[in-house]
C-alpha positions, -999 to +999 in steps of 0.1 A: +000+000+000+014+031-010+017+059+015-008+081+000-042+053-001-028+041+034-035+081+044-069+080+026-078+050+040-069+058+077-089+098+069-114+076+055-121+053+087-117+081+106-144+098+093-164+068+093-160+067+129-172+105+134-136+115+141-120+145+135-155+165+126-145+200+145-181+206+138-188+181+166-161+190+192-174+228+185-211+222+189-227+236+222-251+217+248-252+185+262-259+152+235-300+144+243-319+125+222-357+145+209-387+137+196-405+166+180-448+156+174-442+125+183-417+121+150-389+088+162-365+102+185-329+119+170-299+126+183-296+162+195-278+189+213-296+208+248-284+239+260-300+253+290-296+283+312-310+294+341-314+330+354-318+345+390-352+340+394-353+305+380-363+305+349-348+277+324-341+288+288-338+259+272-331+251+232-328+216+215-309+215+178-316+184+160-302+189+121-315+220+109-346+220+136-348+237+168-371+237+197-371+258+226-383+256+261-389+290+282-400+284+321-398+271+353-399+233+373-412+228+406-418+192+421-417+176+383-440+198+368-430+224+345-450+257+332-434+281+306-433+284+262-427+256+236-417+276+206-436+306+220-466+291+225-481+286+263-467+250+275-468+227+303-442+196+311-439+169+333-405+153+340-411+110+334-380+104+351-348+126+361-336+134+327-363+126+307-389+156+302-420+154+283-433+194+270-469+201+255-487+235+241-517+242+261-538+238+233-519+200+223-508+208+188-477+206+195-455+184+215-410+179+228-396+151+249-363+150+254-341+126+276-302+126+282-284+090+276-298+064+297-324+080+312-350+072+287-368+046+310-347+055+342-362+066+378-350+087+406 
């Protein structure tokens, strides 16, 4: 093998194996997976921050969709905005959140790895 396919060929596993994409390394939030309307669940990245009083500013980026979560938790429950729109949530497990428009037209889960049929 010359020295030139032996490079190709170890570049070419190597991307294979989702190595050496800086897009990856660079891409903020925590790896979840989502399901957006009940669509199968993808892999996706959650970023959330929290200010003084509470609140949770949450977004989800899944490909070239995003969903975002504005509000706050107490005991499991959670009140707030899906995509703008008045929401509730209830959290199925530690890790594992469930979000729904008031009016049910539109629904987000999201879990982190391994919590998808955890418990506390």
């Amino acid at each position: 093998m010359t020295t030139r396919s032996m490079l190709f060929f170890i570049f070419g596993a190597a991307a294979c194996a989702g190595l050496g994409r800086a897009e990856d390394a660079a891409a903020p939030g925590e790896p979840v997976r989502c399901a957006l309307n009940d669509a199968p669940a993808v892999a996706c990245r959650m970023t959330d921050h929290v200010d003084a009083k509470g609140t949770h500013s949450m977004e989800f980026v899944f490909g070239t969709q995003r969903a975002r979560f504005s509000g706050r938790s107490q005991t499991g429950w959670w009140s707030g905005q899906l995509d703008g729109q008045p929401a509730m949530g209830r959290e199925l497990n530690r890790g594992h959140v469930v979000f729904s428009t008031v009016d049910l037209t539109s629904t987000f889960e999201w879990w982190s790895e391994g919590s998808e049929h955890g418990s506390y």
